[in-house]
Every structure is written in C-alpha cells, then in structure tokens.
C-alpha positions in Angstrom: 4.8 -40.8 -7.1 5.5 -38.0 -9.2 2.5 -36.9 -11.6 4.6 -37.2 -14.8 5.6 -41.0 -14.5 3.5 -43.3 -16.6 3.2 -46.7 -15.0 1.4 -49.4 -17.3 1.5 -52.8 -16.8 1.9 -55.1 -20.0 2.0 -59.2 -20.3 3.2 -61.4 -23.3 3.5 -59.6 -26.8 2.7 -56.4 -25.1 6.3 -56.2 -23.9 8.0 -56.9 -27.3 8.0 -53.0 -28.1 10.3 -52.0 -25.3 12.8 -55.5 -25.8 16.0 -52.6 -26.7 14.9 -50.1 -24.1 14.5 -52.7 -21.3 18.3 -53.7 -22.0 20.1 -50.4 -22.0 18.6 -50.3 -18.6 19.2 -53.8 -17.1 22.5 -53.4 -18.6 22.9 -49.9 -16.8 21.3 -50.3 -13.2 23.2 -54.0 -13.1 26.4 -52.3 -13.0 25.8 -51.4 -9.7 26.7 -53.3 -6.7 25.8 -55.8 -5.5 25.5 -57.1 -9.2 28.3 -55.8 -10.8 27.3 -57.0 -13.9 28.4 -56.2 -17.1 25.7 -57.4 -19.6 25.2 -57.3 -23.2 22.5 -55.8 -25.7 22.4 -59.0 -27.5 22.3 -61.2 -24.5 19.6 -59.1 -22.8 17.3 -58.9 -25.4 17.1 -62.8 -25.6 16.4 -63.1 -22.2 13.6 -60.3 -22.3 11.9 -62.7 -25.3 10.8 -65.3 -22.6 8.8 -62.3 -21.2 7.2 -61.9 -24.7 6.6 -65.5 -25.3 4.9 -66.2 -21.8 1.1 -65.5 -22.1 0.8 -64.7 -18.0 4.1 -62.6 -17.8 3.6 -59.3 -16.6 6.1 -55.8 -17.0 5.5 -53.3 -14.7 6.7 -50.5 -17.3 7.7 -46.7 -15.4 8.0 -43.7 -18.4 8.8 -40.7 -18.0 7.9 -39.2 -21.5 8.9 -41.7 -23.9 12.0 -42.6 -21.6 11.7 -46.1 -20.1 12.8 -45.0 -16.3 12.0 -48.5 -14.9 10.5 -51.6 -15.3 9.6 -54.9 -13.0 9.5 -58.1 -14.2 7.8 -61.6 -13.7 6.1 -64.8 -15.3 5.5 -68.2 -13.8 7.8 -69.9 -12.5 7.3 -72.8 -14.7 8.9 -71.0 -17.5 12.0 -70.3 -15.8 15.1 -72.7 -16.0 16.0 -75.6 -14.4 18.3 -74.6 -11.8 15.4 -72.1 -10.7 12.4 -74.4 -10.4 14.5 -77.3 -8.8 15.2 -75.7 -5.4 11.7 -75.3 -4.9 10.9 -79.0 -6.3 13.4 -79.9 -3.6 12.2 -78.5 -0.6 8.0 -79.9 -1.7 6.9 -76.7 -3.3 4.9 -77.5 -6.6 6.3 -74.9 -9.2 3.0 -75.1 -11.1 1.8 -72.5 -8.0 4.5 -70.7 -7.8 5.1 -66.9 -8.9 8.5 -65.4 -9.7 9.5 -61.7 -9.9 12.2 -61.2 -11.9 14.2 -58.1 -11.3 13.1 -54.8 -10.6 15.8 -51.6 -12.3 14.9 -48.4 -11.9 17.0 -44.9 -13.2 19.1 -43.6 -9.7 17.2 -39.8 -10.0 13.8 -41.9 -10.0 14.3 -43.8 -6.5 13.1 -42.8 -3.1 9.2 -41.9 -4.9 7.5 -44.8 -4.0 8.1 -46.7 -7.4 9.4 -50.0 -5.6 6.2 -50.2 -3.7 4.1 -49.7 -6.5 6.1 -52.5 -8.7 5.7 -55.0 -5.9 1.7 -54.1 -5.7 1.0 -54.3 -9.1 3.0 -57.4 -9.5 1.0 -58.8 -6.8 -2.4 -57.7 -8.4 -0.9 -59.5 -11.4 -0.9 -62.5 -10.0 -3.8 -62.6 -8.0 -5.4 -62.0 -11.6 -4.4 -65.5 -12.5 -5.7 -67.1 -9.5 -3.7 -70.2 -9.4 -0.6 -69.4 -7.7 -0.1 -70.0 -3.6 3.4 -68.2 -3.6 5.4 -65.4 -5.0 9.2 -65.1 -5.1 12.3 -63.6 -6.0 15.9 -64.4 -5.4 18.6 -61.9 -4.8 22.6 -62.4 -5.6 24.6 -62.8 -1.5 28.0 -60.8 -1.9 30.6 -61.3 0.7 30.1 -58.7 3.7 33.9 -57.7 2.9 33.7 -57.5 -1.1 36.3 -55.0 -2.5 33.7 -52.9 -4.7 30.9 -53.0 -1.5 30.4 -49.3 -1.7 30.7 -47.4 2.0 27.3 -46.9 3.4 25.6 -50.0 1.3 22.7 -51.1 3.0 20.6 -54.1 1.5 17.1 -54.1 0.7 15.9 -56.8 2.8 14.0 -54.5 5.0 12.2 -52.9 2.2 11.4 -56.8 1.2 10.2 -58.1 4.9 8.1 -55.0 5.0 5.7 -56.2 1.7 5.5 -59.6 3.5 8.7 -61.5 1.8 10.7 -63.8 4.2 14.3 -65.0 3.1 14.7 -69.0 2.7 18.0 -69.8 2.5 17.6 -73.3 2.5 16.2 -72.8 -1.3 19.5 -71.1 -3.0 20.9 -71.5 -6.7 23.7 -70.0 -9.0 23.2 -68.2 -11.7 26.9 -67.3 -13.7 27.4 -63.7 -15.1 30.7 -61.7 -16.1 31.4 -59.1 -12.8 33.3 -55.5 -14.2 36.6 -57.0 -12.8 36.1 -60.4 -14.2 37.8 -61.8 -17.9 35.3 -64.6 -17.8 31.5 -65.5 -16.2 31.8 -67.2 -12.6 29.1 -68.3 -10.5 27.3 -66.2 -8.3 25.2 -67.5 -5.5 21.3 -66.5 -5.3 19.0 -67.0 -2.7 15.4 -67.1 -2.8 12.7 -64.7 -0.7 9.0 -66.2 -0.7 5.8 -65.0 -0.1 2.8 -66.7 0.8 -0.1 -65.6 -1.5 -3.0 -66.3 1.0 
C-alpha cells in the first residue's frame, strides 16, 4: 500500500464526520457496473446514519490527504432490515452471531494496491473484537451474463472473495430495489449472500 494512504478504522459516532464524503463516493463508484446505480446525496446520507447510530459498526476509512479515497463498511447484522436478516432466519442461522460487511468503494486510480485486502482484514479484526459473532457476510447484486451495459472484459470478484475464505450461498438471496442509469423508476435487483465462517 502506498505510504501516503491513511487507513483508520472508526465505529458509531466516529463516522458521523465523513456522512457527505462517504456519499459523493458511494454515489460515484456505484455508477459502475455491475450496480449501475444512480444514487442520491440525500438518500445516502440517511443510510450512512445507521453506521453512526450502531455502537459496534465499524468504517474502514482510506485518505489520501484530506480526500476520502475509500471506505468499507459493516455493523451487525441485527441492525440491518428485514429482508436481510430473514434469509438467514430461514435457512437456521441466528442473526444475533452474524456479521455483515456492507459495501466496499474505492476511487479507480486507488485499486490494484492492496486496499481490498486490507478492508477485508481489518473488518475481520473488527469483529473478532466483539467476540460474539460465528459468521461474517456480504451479499453482492447477480446481473444477467448478457446485460447490455456489462462492460467487455468484466470479470467478477468472486475469486478475490473465495480467496479471504468467503463461499457463495445461493440458497440465502434477497432483493434490494434501486434506480439503474437507464431506469425512470427503482426496480428490484436480486442479491445474493457470501458467508464466512468465523472459527
């Protein structure tokens, strides 16, 4: 990683400084497939405030300066909504020991230095802080392999994810509804959810 990066990670209040820079960025790095998603200053804001108003949160906060050049996100996954904890409920998990990562954005001239790696390890260290959780998770949006705005050469992540011990479960999958850059009105988008075992 670059010398001149500041990584810090923050939890609850802590994040409330960075609320407006966090959502130029969401806003900007979401426009890119496979998200396509054309967000909302207002919007994102809000949803940052659940970040600030859950104690055992944690922000994985990348700046370069006093530019915000990337940031990780995750709380418990108790505090999410419902049509995130009741996949798990579902399929036997108790939500109350599970972890979710929320979404990692990071700046395209800041990728390919090792940041990804270091937002999933100090995520982890997080919440192994906390010591109650069995399980961490994520879950990422499943675009048609034909979609007209897949960009040529588009490769997933989900090598980078199996390699820091994430396995995809597609039997737990939800929908979460956003706007895409082509659409006049939200739509549901499928999500499907990658778990590791916290052992």
């Amino acid at each position: 990683m670059p010398p001149f990066l500041h990584v810090q990670r923050l939890s609850g209040c802590a994040i409330d400084p960075y609320l407006s820079a966090l959502a130029r960025l969401r806003i900007q790095v979401f426009r890119e497939f496979p998200y396509l998603y054309q967000g909302s200053a207002a919007y994102e804001e809000n949803y940052l405030k659940t970040y600030v108003g859950t104690p055992d949160s944690v922000l994985v906060l990348v700046r370069d300066g006093e530019r915000v050049a990337g940031a990780s996100s995750g709380l418990p996954l108790t505090a999410e909504p419902p049509q995130v904890i009741e996949p798990f409920l579902a399929h036997g998990h108790d939500p109350r020991r599970v972890f979710y990562y929320g979404e990692s954005v990071l700046l395209p001239e800041y990728r390919g230095q090792g940041l990804g790696k270091r937002f999933f390890e100090e995520r982890e260290a997080h919440v192994r802080g906390l010591g109650r959780f069995d399980l961490a998770c994520f879950c990422a949006v499943e675009r048609p392999a034909g979609h007209p705005r897949r960009p040529a050469g588009y490769a997933p992540l989900d090598a980078f994810w199996s390699r820091y011990g994430f396995l995809k479960h597609p039997e737990l999958r939800t929908t979460f509804s956003w706007r895409d850059l082509d659409e006049d009105a939200e739509s549901p988008k499928l999500m499907v959810f990658w778990l590791k075992t916290l052992d």
